[in-house]
C-alpha positions in Angstrom: -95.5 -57.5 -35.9 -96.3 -54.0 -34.7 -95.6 -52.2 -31.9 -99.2 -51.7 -30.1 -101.9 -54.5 -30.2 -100.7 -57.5 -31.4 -97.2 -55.9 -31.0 -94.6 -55.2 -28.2 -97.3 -54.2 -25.4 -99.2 -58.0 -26.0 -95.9 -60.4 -26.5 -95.1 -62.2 -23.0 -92.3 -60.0 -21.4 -90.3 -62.8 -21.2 -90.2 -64.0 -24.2 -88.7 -60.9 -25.2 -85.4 -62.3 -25.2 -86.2 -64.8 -27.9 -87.4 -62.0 -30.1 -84.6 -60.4 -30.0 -82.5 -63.4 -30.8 -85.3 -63.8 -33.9 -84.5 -60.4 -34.7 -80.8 -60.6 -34.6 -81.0 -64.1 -36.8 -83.6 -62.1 -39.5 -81.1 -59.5 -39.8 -77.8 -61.4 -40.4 -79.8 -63.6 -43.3 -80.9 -60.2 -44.8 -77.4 -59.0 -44.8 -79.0 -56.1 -41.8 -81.6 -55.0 -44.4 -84.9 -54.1 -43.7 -87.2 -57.4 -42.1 -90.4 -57.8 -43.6 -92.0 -59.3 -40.9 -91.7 -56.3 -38.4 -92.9 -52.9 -39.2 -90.8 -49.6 -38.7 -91.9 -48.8 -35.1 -91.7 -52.3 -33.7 -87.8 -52.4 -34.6 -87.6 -49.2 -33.2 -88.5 -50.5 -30.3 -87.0 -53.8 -30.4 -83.5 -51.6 -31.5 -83.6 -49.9 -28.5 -84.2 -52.7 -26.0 -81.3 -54.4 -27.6 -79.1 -51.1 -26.6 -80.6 -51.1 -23.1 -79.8 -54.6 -22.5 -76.4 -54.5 -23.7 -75.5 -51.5 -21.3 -77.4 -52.5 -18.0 -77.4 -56.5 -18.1 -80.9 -55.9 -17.5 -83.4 -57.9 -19.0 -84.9 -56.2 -21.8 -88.6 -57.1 -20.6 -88.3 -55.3 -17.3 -87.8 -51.8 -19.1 -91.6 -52.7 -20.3 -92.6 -53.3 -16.7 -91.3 -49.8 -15.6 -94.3 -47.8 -15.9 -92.2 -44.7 -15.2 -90.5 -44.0 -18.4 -91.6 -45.0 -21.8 -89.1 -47.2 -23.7 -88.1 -44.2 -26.1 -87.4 -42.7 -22.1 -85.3 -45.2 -21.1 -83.2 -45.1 -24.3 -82.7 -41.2 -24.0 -81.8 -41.5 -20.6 -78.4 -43.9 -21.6 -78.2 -41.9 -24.7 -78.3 -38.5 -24.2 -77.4 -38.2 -20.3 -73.1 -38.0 -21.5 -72.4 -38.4 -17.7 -73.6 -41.8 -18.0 -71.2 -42.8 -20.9 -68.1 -43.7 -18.9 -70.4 -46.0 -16.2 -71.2 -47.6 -19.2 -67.7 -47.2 -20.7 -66.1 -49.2 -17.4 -69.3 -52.4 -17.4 -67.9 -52.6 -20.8 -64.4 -52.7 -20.4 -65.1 -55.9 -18.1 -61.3 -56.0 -17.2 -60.8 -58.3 -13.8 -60.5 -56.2 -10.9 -57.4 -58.0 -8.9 -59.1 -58.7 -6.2 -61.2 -61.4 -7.3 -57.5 -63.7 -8.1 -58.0 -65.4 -4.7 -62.0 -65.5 -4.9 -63.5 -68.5 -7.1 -67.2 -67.6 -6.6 -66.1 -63.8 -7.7 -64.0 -64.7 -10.5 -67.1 -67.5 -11.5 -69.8 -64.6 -11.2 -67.8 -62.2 -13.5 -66.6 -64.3 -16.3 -70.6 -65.2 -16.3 -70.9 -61.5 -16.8 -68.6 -61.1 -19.7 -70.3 -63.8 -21.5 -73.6 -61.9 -21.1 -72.3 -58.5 -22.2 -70.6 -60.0 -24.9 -73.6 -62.2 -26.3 -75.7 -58.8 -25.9 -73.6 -56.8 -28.2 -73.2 -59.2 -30.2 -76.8 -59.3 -31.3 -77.0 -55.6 -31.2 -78.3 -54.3 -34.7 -76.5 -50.8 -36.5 -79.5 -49.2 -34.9 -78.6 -50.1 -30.9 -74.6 -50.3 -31.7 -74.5 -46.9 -33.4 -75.8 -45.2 -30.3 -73.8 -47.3 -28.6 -71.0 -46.6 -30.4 -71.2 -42.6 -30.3 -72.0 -42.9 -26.5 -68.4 -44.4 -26.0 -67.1 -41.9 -27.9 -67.9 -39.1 -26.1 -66.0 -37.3 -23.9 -65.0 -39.3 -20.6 -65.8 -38.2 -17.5 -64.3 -38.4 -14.0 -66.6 -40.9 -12.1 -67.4 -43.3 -9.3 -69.1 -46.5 -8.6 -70.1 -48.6 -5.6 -68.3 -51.7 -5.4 -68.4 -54.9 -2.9 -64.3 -55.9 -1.0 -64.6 -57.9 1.6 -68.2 -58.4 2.1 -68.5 -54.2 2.4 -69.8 -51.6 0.1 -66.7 -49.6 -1.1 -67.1 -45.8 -3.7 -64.5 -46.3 -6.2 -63.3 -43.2 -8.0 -62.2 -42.5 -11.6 -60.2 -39.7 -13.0 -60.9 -38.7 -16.7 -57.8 -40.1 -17.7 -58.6 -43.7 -16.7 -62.1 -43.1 -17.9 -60.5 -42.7 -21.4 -59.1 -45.8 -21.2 -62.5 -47.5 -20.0 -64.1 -46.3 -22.7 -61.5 -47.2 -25.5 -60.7 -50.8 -24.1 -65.3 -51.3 -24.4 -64.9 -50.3 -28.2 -62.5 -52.6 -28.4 -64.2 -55.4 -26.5 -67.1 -54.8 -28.9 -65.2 -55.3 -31.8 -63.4 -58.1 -30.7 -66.6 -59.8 -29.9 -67.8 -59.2 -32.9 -65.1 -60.1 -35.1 -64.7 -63.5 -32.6 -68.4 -63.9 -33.2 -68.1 -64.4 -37.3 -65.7 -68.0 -35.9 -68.2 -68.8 -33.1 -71.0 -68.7 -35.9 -73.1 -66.0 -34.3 -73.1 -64.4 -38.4 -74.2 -67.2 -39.9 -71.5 -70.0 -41.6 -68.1 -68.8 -41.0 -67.1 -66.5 -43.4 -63.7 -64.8 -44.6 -63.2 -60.9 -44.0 -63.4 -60.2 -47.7 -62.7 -57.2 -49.8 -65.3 -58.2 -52.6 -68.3 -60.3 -50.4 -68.4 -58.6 -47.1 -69.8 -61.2 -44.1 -72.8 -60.2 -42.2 -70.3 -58.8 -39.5 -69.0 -56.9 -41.9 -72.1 -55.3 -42.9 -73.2 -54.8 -39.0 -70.1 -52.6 -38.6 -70.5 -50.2 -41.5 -74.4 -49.6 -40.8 -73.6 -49.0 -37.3 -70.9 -46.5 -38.1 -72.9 -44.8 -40.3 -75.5 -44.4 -37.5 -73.3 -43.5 -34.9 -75.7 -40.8 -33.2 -78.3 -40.6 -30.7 -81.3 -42.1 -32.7 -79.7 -44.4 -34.4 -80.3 -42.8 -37.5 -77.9 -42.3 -40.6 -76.1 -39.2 -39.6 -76.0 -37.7 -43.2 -77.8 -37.7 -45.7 -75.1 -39.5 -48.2 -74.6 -42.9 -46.4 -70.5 -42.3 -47.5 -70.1 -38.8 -45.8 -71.6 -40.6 -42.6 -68.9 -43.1 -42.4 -66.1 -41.5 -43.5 -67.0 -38.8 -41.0 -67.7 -41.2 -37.9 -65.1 -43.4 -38.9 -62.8 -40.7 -38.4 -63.9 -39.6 -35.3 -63.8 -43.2 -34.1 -60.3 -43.8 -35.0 -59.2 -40.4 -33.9 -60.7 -41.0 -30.4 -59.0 -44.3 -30.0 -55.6 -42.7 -30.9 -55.9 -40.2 -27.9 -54.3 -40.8 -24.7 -50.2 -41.5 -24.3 -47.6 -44.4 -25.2 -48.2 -46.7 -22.6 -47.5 -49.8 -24.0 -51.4 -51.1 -22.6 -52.9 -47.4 -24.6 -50.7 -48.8 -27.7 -51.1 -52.1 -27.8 -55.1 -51.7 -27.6 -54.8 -49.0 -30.5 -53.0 -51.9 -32.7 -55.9 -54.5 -32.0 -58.1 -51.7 -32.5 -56.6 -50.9 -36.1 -56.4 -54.5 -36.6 -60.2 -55.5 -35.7 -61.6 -52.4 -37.6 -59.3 -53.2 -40.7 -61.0 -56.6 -40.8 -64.5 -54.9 -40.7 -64.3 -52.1 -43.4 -62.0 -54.6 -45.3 -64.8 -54.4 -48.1 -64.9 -50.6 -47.5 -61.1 -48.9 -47.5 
């Protein structure tokens, strides 16, 4: 498959979903190697669609329908634009908002969009969750959304100190539902975190660290000096922020998710 022609530009948009889903199933049986049957600019392409989807809950097919930017456009826009990280940081960090305790239909619509956000990053390949990775670990910013109480249109504010927290509990969630995903069988058979045979998971989380920039691209030319160096900053950002006992009991799960994924590594 390529990415003009017979490639992206020809393929029903919506079937776009289930080629992503192909994608995600080639890479976990090739251990997220190289796929032979898509060339280098189609899973490019494909990488970056994954990332858009994963950060908008927008189907990926409608980026291709938006004449306005190109896809490489779209993916720059999330990617480089920092005062978009912590929007993304807080759709991430999907915690409940109280309100919805005493609304059913609320509650219903949100856990529906937690299972969404979590089967999108779970299919994300090193290329999408790098970037995706490196944009939740920049700096947070102070920041406000529109929200819906009571039938009105509400602007909630953020300071940057609860945007730190947004953005540490989404690397978090991602972990989490990556390291859930290896018993729900989204890797392939369920496999043990092993020091000797990493599992496909395992595998998806080093490759992504080691491309945590803005391309998705190894950020070194040694493949160790790249994820020693983004490890670092990964675990240094998620030990920022004070004692709470929320801020420290997400830094344990933290170490305890990431130890299960480098477990082959460290």
């Amino acid at each position: 498959m390529d990415a003009a022609g017979t490639g992206l530009a020809a393929h029903n948009h919506c079937r776009l979903d289930l080629w992503l889903t192909m994608l995600h199933q080639a890479l976990v049986d090739v251990g997220y190697e190289r796929v032979d049957w898509i060339d280098e600019d189609a899973f490019e392409q494909m990488s970056m669609l994954a990332y858009l989807s994963a950060v908008t809950l927008v189907d990926a097919s409608l980026f291709l329908l938006r004449t306005t930017y190109t896809i490489r456009q779209w993916f720059e826009r999330f990617t480089r634009r920092r005062d978009m990280a912590s929007r993304i940081a807080h759709e991430l960090a999907t915690e409940e908002p109280p309100e919805l305790r005493y609304d059913p239909e609320a509650r219903e619509a949100h856990t529906r969009r937690v299972r969404q956000l979590r089967a999108w990053v779970r299919q994300l390949p090193p290329e999408a969750l790098g970037p995706l990775l490196d944009t939740l670990t920049s700096e947070p910013r102070a920041f406000e959304v529109e929200v819906e109480h009571d039938g009105r249109k509400q602007v909630q504010r953020f300071g940057r100190k609860q945007s730190l927290v947004f953005h540490q509990q989404a690397i978090l969630n991602c972990l989490q539902w990556i390291v859930s995903g290896v018993d729900d069988g989204i890797y392939g058979p369920k496999r043990i975190f092993s020091a000797d045979d990493p599992n496909p998971a395992q595998k998806l989380f080093e490759k992504a660290v080691i491309r945590m920039g803005r391309n998705g691209r190894p950020t070194s030319e040694s493949r160790r000096d790249a994820y020693a160096e983004n490890r670092e900053r990964l675990d240094s950002f998620m030990s920022r922020g004070g004692s709470r006992f929320e801020q420290s009991d997400m830094r344990s799960k933290y170490r305890q998710r990431a130890g299960w994924l480098s477990r082959h590594i460290e």
